[in-house]
C-alpha positions in Angstrom: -7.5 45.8 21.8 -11.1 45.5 20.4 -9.9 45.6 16.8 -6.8 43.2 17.2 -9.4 41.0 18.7 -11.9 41.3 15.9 -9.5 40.9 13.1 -8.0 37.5 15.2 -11.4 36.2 15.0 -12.2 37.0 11.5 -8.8 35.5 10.8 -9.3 32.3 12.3 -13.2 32.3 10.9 -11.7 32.1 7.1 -9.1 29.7 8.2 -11.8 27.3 9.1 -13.7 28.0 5.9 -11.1 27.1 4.3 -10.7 24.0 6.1 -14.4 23.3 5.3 -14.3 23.9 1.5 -11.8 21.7 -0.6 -10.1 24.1 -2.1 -6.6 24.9 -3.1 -6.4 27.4 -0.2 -7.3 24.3 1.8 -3.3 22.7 1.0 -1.9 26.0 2.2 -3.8 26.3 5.1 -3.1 22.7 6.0 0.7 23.0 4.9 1.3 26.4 7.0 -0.1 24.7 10.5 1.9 21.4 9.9 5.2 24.2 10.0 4.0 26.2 12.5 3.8 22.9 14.9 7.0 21.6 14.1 10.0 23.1 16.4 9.3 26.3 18.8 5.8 26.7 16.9 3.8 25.0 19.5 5.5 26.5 22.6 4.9 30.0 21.0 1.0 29.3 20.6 0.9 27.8 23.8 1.9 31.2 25.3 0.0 33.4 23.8 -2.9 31.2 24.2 -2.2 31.1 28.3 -1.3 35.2 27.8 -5.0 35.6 26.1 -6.6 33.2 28.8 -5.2 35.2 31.5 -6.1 38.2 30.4 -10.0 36.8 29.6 -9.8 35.8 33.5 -8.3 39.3 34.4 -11.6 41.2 32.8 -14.1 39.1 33.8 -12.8 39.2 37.8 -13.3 43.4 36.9 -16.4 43.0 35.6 -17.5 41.1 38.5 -15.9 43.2 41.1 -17.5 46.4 39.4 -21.2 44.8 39.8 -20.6 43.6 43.2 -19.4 47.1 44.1 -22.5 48.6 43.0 -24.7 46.0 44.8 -22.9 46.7 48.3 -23.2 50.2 47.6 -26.6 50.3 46.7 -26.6 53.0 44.0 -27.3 52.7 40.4 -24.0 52.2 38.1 -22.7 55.9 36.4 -22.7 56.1 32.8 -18.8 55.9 33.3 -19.1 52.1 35.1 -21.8 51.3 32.4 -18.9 51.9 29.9 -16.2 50.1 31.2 -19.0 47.7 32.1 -19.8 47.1 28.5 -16.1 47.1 27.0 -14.9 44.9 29.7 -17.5 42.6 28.9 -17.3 42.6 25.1 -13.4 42.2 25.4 -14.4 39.3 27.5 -16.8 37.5 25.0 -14.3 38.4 22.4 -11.5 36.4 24.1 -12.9 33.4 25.0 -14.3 33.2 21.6 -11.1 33.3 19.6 -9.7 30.9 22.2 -12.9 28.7 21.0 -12.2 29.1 17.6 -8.3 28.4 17.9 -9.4 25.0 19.2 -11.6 24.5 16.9 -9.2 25.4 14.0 -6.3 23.0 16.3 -9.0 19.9 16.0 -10.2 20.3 12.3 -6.4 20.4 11.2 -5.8 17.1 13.1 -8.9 15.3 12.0 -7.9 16.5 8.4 -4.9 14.8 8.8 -6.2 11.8 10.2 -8.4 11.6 7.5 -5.5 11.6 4.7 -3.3 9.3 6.9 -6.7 6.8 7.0 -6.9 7.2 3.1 -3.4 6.3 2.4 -4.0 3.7 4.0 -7.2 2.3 2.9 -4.9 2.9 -1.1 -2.6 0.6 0.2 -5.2 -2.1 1.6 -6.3 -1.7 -1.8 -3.5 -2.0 -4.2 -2.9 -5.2 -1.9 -6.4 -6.6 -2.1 -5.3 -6.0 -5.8 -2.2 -7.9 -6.0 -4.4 -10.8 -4.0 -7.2 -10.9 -6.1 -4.3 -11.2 -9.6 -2.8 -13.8 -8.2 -6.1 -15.4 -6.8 -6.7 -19.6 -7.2 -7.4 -20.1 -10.9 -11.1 -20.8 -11.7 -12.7 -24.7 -11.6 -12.7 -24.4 -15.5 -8.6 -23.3 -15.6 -8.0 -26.1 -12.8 -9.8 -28.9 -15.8 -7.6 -27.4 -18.2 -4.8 -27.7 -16.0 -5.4 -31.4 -15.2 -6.0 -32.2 -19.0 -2.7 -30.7 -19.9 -0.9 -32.5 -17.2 -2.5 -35.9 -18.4 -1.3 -34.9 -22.1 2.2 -33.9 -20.7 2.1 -37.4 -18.4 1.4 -39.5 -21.5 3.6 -37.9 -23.7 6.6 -38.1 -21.1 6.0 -42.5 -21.0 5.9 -42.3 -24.9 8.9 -40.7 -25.4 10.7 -42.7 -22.1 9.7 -45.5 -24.1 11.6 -44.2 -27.4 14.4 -43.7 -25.0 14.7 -47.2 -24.0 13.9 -48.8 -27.2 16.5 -46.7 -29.3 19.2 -47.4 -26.0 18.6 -50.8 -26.8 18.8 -50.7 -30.5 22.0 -48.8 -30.5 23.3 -51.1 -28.0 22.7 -53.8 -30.6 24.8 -52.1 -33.6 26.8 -51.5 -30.9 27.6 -54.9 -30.6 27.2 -55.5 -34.7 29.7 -52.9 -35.5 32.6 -54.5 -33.0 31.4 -58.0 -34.5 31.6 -56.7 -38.3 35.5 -55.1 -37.3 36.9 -58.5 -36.5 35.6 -59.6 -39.8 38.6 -59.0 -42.6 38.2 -57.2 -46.1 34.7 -56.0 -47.5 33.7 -55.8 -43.7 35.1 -52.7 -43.0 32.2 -50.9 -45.5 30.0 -52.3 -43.5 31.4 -51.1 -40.5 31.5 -48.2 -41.5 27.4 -48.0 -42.5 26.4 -49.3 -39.6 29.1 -47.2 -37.2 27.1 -44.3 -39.3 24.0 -46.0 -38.8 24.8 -45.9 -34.9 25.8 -42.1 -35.3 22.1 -41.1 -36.3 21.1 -43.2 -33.7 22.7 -41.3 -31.2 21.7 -38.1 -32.5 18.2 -39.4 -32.6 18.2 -40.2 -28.8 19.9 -36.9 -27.7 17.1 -35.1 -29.2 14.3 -37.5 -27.5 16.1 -36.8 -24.4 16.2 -32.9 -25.2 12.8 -33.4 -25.1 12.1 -35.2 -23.0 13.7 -33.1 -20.2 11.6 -30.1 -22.0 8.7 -31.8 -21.2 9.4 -32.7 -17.6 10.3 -29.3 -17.1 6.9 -28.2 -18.1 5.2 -30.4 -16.0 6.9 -29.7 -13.2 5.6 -26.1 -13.4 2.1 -27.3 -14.1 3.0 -29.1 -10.7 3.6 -25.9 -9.2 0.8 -24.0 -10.5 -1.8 -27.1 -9.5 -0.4 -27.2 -5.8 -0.6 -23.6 -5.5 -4.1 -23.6 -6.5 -5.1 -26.3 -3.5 -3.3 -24.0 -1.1 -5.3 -21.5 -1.9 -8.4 -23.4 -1.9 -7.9 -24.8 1.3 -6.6 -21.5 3.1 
């Protein structure tokens, strides 16, 4: 009983070690407690824990009743009772410190994995603070930038509106000389035709003003965007 004892204690006193030191022996230790208290693990502990407690409370009641017998009796304790004396005791001490060290061993292994549940944790805090700090308000300097390109953009957008109009109007007006020119018999019809491929290139010209134009508002628009998401964050 002394030995099985002894070699429980040394067992659990290199399992705490080994919770100590981060080593690899550390990941098996922590690996082979997480299966032992999955399913009927803990209930087996349990009971050889309350089977060890017992039989601590068994030997110290014997040590007990052996000194009180020799104090009613009066007489000195035999070499025999001074044996059992000292086994019952050490059996005793041996117990309740392997029951010490289980719990010990119990609480480091649930601390440990505390500790790596808090760390994942605190990564993923992280990698968020992360993603925050990438898509943080732009600086004073970008928001400047941002307002000077938006003016451009602004001015750029009249000019070309302006284009728009004044090139709707002008090919509204051969237009209007092109249907006049077709009433007109003989050498009209060249003419016609010049200025019917006069109002062609005029067309083409204003699709491509309003290509671009519509570029352009697209681009400010997302300027827009980018400018109102940086007040948000300014004023959250």
């Amino acid at each position: 009983m002394i030995q099985l004892l002894f070699s429980l204690i040394f067992t659990e006193m290199a399992l705490i070690v080994a919770f100590v030191f981060k080593t690899p022996l550390r990941k098996l230790v922590i690996m082979g407690l997480d299966r032992l208290k999955r399913g009927r693990g803990p209930i087996v502990v349990k009971t050889i824990a309350g089977t060890l407690f017992l039989l601590m409370a068994s030997t110290v009641y014997n040590v007990v009743a052996i000194q009180r017998r020799c104090i009613l009796d009066g007489a000195e304790v035999n070499p025999t009772d001074q044996v059992i004396l000292a086994e019952q005791i050490l059996q005793a001490s041996l117990m309740g410190f392997s029951l010490f060290l289980a719990l010990m061993l119990d609480r480091l292994h649930h601390y440990i994995r505390e500790l790596r549940i808090r760390r994942k944790s605190a990564e993923a805090v992280k990698k968020q603070n992360r993603i925050f700090d990438d898509n943080r308000a732009p600086a004073p300097e970008e928001i400047k930038v941002l307002e000077d390109e938006m003016s451009k953009l602004r001015g750029m957008v009249s000019r070309l509106e302006k284009q728009l109009q004044e090139k709707s109007i002008e090919a509204g007006r051969l237009e209007k000389q092109l249907q006049e020119k077709s009433k007109e018999p003989g050498s009209a019809e060249a003419n016609a035709m010049a200025l019917k491929k006069q109002s062609e290139g005029f067309l083409l010209e204003y699709d491509r003003l309003l290509e671009e134009n519509q570029n352009l508002r697209s681009q400010l628009q997302s300027l827009d965007r980018k400018f109102s998401f940086s007040d948000g964050k300014k004023v959250m």
